[in-house]
MARVEXVEX-67698 format. One line per field, with one value per residue (C-alpha): residue in three letters; x, y, z. Coordinates in Angstrom, 3 decimals. Each point is the difference from the previous one (the first is absolute). Last residue first. Layout:
N
r	[ALA; ...]
px	[X; ...]
py	[Y; ...]
pz	[Z; ...]
***
This chain:
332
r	[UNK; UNK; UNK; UNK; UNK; UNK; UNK; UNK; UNK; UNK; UNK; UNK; UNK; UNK; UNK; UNK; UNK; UNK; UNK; UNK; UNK; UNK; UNK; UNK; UNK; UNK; UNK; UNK; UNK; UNK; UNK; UNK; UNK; UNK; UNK; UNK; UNK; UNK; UNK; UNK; UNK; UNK; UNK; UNK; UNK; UNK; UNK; UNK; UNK; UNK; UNK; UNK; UNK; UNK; UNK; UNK; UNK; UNK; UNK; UNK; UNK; UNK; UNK; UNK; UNK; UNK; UNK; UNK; UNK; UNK; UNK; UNK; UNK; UNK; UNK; UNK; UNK; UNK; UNK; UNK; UNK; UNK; UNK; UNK; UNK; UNK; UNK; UNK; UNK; UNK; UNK; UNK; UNK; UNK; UNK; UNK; UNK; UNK; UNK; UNK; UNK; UNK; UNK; UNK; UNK; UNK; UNK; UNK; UNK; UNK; UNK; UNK; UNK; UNK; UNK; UNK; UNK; UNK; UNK; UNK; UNK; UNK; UNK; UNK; UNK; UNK; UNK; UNK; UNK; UNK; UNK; UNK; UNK; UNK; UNK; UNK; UNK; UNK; UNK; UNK; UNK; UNK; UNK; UNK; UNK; UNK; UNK; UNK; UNK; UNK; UNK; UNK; UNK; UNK; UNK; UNK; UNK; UNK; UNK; UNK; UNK; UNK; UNK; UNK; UNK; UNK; UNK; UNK; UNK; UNK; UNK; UNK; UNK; UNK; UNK; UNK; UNK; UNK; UNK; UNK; UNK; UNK; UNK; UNK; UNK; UNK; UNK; UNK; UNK; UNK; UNK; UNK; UNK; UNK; UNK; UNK; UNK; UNK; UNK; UNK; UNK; UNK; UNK; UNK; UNK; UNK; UNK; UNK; UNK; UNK; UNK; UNK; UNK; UNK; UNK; UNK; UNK; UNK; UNK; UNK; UNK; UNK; UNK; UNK; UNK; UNK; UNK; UNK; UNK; UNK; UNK; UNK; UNK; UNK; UNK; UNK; UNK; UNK; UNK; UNK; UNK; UNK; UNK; UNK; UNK; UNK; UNK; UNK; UNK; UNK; UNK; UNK; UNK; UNK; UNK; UNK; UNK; UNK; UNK; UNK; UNK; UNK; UNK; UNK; UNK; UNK; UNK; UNK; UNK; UNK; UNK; UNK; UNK; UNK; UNK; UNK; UNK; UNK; UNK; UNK; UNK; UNK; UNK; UNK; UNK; UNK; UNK; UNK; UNK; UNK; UNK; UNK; UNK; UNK; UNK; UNK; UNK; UNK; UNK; UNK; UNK; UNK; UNK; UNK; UNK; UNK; UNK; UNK; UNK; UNK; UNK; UNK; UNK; UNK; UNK; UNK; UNK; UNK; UNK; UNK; UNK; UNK; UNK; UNK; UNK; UNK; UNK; UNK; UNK; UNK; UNK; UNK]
px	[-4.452; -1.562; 1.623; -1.428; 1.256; -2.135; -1.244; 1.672; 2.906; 2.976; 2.365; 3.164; 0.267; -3.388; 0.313; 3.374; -1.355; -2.816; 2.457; 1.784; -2.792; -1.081; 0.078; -2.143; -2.668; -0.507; -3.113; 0.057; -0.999; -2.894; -2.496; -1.551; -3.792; -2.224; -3.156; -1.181; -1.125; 2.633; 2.967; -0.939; -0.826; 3.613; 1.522; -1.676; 1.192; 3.433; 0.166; -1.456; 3.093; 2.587; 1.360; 2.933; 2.252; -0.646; 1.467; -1.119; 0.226; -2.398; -0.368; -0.541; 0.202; 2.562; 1.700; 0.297; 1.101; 2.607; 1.227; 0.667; 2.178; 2.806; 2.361; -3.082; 0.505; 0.317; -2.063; -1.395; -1.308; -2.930; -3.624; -0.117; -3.019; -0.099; -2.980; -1.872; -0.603; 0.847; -0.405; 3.071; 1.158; 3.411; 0.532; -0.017; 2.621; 2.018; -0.240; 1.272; 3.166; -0.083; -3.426; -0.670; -3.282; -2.428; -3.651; -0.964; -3.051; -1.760; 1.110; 0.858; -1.916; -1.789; 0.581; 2.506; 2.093; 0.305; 1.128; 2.459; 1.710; -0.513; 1.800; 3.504; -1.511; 1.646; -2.590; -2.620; -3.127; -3.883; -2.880; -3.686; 0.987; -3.079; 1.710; 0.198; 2.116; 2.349; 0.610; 0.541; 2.664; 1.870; -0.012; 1.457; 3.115; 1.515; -2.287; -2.243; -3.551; -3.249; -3.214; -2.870; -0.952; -2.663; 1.607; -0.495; 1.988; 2.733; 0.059; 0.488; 2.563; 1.988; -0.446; 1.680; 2.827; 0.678; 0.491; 1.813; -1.854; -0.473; 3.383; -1.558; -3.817; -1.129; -3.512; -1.888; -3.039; -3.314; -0.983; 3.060; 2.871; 1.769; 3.324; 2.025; -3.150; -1.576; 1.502; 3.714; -1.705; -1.696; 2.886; 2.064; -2.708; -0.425; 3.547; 0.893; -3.704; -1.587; 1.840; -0.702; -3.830; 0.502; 1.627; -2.412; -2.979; -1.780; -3.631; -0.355; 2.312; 2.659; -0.705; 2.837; 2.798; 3.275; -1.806; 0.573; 3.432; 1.764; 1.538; -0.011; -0.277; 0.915; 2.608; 0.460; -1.721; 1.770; 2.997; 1.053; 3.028; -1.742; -2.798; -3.054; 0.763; 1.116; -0.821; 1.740; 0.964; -3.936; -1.901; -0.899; -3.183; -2.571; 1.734; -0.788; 2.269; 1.321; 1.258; 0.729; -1.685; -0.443; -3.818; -0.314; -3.553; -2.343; -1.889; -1.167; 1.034; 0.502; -1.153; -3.070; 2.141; 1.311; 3.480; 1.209; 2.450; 1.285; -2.173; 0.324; -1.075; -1.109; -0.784; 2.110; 0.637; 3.870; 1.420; 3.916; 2.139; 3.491; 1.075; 2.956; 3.305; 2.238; -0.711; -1.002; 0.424; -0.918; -1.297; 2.834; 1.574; -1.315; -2.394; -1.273; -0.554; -2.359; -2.000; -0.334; -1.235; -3.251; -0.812; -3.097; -1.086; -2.675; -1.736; 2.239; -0.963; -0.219; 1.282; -0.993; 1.305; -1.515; 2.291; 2.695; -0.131; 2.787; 2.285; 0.116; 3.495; 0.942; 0.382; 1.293; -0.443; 2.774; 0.292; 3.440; -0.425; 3.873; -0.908; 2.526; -1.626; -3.161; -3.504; -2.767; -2.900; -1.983; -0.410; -1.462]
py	[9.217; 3.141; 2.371; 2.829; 2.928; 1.228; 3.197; 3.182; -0.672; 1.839; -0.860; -0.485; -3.589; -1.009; 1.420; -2.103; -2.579; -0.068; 1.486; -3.690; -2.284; 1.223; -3.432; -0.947; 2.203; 3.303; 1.632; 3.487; 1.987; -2.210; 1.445; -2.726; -0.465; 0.187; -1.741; 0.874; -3.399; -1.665; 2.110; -0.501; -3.890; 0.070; 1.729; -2.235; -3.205; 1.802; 1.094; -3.787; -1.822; 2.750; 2.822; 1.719; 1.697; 2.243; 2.484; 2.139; 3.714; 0.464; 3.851; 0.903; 3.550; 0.259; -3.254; 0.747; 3.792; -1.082; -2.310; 1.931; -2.667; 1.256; -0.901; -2.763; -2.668; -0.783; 2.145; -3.064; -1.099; -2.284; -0.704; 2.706; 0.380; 3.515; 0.399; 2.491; 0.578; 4.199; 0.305; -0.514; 3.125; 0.368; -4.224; 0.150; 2.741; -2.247; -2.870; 1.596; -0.152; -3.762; -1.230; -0.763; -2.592; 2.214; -0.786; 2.966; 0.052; 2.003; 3.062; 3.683; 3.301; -0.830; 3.076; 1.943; -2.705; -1.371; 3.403; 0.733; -3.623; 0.879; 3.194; -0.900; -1.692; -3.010; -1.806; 1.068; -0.427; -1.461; 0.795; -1.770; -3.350; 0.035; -2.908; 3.566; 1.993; -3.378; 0.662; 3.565; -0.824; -2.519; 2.875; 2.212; -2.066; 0.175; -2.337; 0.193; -1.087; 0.876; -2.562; 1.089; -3.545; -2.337; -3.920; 1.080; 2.876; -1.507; -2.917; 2.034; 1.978; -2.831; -1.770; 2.655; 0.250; -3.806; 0.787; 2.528; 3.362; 1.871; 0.572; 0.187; -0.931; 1.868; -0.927; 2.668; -2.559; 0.354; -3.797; -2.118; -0.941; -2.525; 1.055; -3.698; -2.753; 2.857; 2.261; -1.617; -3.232; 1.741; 1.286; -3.156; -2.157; 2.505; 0.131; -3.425; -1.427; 2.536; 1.179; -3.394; 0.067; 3.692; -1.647; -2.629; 2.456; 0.166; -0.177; -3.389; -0.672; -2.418; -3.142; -0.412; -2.313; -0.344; -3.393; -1.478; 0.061; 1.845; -0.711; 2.805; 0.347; 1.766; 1.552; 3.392; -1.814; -1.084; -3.023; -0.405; 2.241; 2.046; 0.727; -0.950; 1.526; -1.767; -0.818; -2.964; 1.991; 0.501; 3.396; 2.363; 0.941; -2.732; -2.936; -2.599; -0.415; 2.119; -2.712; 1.533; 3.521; 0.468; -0.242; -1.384; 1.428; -2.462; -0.996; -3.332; -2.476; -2.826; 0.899; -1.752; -3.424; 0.902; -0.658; -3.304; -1.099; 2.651; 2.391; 1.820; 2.916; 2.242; 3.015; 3.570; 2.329; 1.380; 2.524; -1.510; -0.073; -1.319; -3.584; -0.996; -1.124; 2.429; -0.071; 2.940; -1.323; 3.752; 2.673; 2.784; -1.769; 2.818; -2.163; -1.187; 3.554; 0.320; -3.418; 1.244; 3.573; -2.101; -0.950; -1.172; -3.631; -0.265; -2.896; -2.837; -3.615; -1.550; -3.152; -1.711; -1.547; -2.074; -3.228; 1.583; 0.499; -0.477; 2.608; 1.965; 0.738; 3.884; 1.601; 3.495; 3.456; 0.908; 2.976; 1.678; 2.685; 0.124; -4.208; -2.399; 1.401; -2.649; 0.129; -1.266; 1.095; -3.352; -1.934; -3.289]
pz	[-0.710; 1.706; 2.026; 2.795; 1.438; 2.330; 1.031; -1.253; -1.155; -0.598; 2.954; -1.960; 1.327; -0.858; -3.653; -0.134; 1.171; -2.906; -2.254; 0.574; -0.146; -3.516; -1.419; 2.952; -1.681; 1.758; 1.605; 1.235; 3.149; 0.870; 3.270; 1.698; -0.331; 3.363; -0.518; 3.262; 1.042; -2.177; 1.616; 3.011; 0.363; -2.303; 3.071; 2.507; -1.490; -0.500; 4.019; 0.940; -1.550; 1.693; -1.416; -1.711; 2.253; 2.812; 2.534; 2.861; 1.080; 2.923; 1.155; 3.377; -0.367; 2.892; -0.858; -3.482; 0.234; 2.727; -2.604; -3.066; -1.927; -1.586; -3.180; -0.698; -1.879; -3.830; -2.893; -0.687; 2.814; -0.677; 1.385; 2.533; 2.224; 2.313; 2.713; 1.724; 3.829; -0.811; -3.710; -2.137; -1.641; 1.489; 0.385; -4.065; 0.065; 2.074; -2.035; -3.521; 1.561; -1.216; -0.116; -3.884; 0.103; 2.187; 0.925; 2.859; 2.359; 1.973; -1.858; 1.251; 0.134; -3.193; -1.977; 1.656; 1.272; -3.516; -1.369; 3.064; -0.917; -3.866; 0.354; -1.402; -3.143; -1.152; 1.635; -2.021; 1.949; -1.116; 1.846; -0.379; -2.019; -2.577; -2.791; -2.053; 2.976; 0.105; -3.745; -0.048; 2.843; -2.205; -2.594; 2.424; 0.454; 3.430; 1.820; 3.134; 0.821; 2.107; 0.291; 2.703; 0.117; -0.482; -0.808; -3.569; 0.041; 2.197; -2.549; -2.972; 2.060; 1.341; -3.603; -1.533; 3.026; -0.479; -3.972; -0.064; -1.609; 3.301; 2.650; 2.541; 1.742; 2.168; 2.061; 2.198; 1.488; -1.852; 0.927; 1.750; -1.178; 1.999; -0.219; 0.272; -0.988; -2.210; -2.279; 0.152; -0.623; -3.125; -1.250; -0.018; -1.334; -2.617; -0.870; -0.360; -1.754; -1.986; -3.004; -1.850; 0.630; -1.630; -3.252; -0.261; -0.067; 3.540; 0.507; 0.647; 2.634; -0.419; 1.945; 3.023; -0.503; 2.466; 1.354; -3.086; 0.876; -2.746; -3.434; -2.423; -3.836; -3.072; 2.245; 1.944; 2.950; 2.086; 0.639; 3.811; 1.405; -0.935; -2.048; 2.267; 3.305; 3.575; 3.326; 1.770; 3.140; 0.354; -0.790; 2.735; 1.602; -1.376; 1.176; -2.009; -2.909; -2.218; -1.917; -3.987; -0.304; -3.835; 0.070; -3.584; -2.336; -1.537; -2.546; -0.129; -2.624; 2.617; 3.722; 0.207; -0.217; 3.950; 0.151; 1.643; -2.605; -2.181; -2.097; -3.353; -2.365; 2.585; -1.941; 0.697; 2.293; 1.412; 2.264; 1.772; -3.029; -0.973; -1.600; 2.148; -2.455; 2.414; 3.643; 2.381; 4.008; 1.181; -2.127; -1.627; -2.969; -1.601; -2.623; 3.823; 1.100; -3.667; 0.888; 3.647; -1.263; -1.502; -3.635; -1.249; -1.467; -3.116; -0.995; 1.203; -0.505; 3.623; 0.728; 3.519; 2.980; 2.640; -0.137; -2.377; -3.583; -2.951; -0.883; -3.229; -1.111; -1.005; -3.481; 0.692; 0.786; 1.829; 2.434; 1.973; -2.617; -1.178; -0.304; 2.722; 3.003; -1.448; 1.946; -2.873; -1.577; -1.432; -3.254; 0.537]
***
């Protein structure tokens, strides 16, 4: 099948290549690929960046598509349906944290950037209805991310102060899709205006360049701080996210990639009795609830662009310039 590929050998660090179709497992299945999205862990593994990175490992985390096979002991009612992959491998029970086993689909097991994907059949949920291939593909990583972030760690709650930064990633998309739908007073950052035109037209109330000097002042002004805060940069960025958090409120970050802190602003935290947590992925229950939300809502992710596999490369690229807006998703 042909598949995108990990190889430090090519100037891109990606192959796409011919690779060997396995056999199934006791309670596996084969899913033909639709369309499969890319996440910032498929660009920080191109980097050599992500932990335990092997050459030869087919890429991608997002994926939906038909269920073309089973192995032994999968239920028959699953063949040729269509489905989306929850990409978080052995969660397990405990709802706070996720076990030492824990992984994500696309390394170091095989993904999704292939013509097809074994998983545990238990990994399969039924695509919902009103999504186009390509938005069933955007779904899984980042929506399961934002939407734990949302609720099981800030626990939004109806017309609460929610930002969201850094708009037009995809955890921070879903964050404020979700946020909307889940009833909140939705505010976001970015520094590209036409970002911010889009979060206005989704109906996010106040939106904040961060590049600008006065947007602490600005945000204080208008909602006199937020009850909660979804962040994926921290870095120095933190402390002016502590500034305009509400008294009692909370900050969630999903990723650092502006690094840690220089300072932390502790006396500010412990007098204002802020909570600043941290999360990853989700559990089993999180993406069963996220995809209850979504379908009841009919929320549709936002697609920057769609690329054929052959395009892989300006795909990452795009991703690692920071020029979408949504997700980037490819098709085989």
């Amino acid at each position: 099948m042909k598949a995108i590929t990990l190889d430090s050998k090519e100037d891109s660090k990606l192959l796409l290549t011919e690779v060997q179709e396995r056999g199934l497992n006791e309670g596996e299945v084969r899913v033909s690929i639709k369309a499969a999205a890319l996440n910032h862990r498929d660009e920080w593994c191109r980097q050599g960046l992500y932990p335990n990175i092997k050459d030869g490992v087919v890429l991608g985390s997002d994926g939906a598509g038909i269920v073309t096979e089973l192995g032994d002991g999968v239920d028959q009612e699953w063949l040729q349906k269509e489905v989306i992959i929850n990409p978080a491998m052995n969660w397990g029970e405990n709802q706070k944290v996720q076990s030492a086993s824990f992984e994500i689909l696309g390394m170091p097991r095989n993904g999704t950037l292939a013509e097809s994907v074994i998983v545990p059949a238990d990994r399969l949920h039924t695509k919902p209805s009103h999504l186009t291939w390509e938005e069933a593909g955007a779904l899984p990583l980042a929506g399961l991310t934002a939407f734990r972030a949302l609720t099981s760690k800030g626990n939004i709650q109806l017309g609460e102060n929610l930002l969201v930064t850094g708009f037009g990633g995809g955890v921070a998309q879903f964050a404020v899709q979700f946020g909307l739908a889940l009833g909140a007073q939705v505010s976001t950052s970015s520094s590209s205006q036409e970002k911010l035109e889009k979060a206005k037209a989704l109906g996010v109330t106040r939106v904040f360049n961060y590049q600008d000097s006065n947007w602490i002042s600005q945000a204080l002004a208008d909602v006199k701080g937020f009850d909660l805060i979804i962040d994926g940069a921290v870095g120095d960025t933190l402390d002016q996210l502590i500034q305009v958090t509400k008294p009692g409120g909370k900050i969630v970050f999903y990723g650092a990639t502006l690094g840690n802190p220089g300072k932390l602003e502790a006396r500010k935290i412990f007098w204002n009795q802020l909570q600043i947590m941290g999360t990853t992925m989700g559990s089993d229950q999180n993406f069963k609830n996220m995809i209850s939300l979504v379908c009841e809502k009919e929320i549709h992710p936002i697609i920057d662009r769609v690329f054929k596999f052959e395009e892989a490369e300006k795909a990452f690229d795009r991703m690692r310039d920071g020029k979408q807006m949504g997700k980037i998703v490819l098709v085989p």
